[in-house]
C-alpha positions as CSV (number, residue, x, y, z in Angstrom):
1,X,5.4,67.8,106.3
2,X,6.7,69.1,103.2
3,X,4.8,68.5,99.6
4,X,7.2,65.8,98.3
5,X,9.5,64.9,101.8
6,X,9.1,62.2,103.3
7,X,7.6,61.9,106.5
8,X,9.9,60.4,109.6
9,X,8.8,56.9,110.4
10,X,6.3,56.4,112.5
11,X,4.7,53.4,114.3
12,X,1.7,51.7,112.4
13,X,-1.7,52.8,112.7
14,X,-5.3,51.0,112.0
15,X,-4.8,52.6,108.7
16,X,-1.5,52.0,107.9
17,X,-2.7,47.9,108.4
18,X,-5.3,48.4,106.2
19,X,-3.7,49.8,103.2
20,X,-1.5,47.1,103.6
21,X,-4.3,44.4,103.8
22,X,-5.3,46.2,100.6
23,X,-2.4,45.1,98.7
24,X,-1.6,42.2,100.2
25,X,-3.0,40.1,97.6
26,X,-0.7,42.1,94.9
27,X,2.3,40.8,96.9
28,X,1.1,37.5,97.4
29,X,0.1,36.7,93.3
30,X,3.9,38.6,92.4
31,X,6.2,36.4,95.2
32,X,3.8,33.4,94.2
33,X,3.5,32.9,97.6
34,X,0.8,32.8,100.5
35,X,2.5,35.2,103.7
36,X,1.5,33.4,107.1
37,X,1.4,36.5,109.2
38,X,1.0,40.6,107.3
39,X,1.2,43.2,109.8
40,X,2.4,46.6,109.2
41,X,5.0,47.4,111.9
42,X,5.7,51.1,111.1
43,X,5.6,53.9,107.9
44,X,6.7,56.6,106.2
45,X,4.4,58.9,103.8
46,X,5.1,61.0,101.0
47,X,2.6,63.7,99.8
48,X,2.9,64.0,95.5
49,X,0.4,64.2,93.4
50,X,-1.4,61.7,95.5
51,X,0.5,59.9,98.6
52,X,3.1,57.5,98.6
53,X,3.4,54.8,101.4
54,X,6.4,52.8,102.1
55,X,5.2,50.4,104.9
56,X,7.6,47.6,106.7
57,X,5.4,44.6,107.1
58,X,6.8,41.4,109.4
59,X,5.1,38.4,107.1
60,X,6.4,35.5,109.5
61,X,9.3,34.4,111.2
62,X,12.1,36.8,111.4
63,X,10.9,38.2,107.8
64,X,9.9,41.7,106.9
65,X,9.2,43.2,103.4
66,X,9.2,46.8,102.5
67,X,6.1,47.8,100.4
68,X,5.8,51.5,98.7
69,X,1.9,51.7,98.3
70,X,1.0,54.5,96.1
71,X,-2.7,56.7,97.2
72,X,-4.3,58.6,94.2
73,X,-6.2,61.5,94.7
74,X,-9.9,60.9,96.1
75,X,-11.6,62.1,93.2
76,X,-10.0,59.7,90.8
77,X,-11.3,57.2,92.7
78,X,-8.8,54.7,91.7
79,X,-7.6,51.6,94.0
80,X,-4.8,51.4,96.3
81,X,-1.1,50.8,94.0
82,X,1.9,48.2,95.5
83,X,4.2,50.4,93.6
84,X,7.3,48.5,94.6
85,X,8.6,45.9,97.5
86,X,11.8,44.9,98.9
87,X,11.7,41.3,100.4
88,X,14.4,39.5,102.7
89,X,14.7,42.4,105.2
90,X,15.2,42.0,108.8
91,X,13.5,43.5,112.0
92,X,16.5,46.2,112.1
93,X,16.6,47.1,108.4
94,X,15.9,50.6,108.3
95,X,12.5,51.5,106.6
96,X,13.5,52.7,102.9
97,X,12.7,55.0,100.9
98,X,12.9,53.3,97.2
């Protein structure tokens, strides 16, 4: 992968569902909402000056939200980033890169 490309999108991992789970609650306190179900369905990364994620989550029902999850570098030691979301998306909506 190129430095600042964006990877294809792959299926979720164990990882992928727990960066997610990580920001979860920064989704849930800016919808003002409580999501029934959170599982990361499949991802993209992008390397920068750190690593950007942009996961599709299904959250219940037929709905999906996109979440770009932003990585810092290990020795800044700072805490997972939901960056930006898109909500309202469906099973087909193509993963984006926003």
């Amino acid at each position: 992968m190129m430095c600042g490309a964006p990877s294809a999108v792959q299926p979720a991992t164990a990882e992928t569902q727990d960066i997610a789970d990580q920001v979860r609650s920064q989704l849930e306190e800016k919808e003002n909402k409580k999501f029934p179900v959170f599982k990361a369905v499949s991802f993209k990364s992008q390397v920068v000056a750190g690593t950007n994620y942009f996961i599709k989550v299904h959250v219940g029902d037929e709905d999906f939200v996109h979440l770009r999850v932003f990585k810092s570098l290990p020795h800044e030691n700072k805490p997972l980033t939901l960056s930006d979301y898109q909500t309202n998306k469906a099973k087909h909506d193509e993963l984006s890169y926003f």
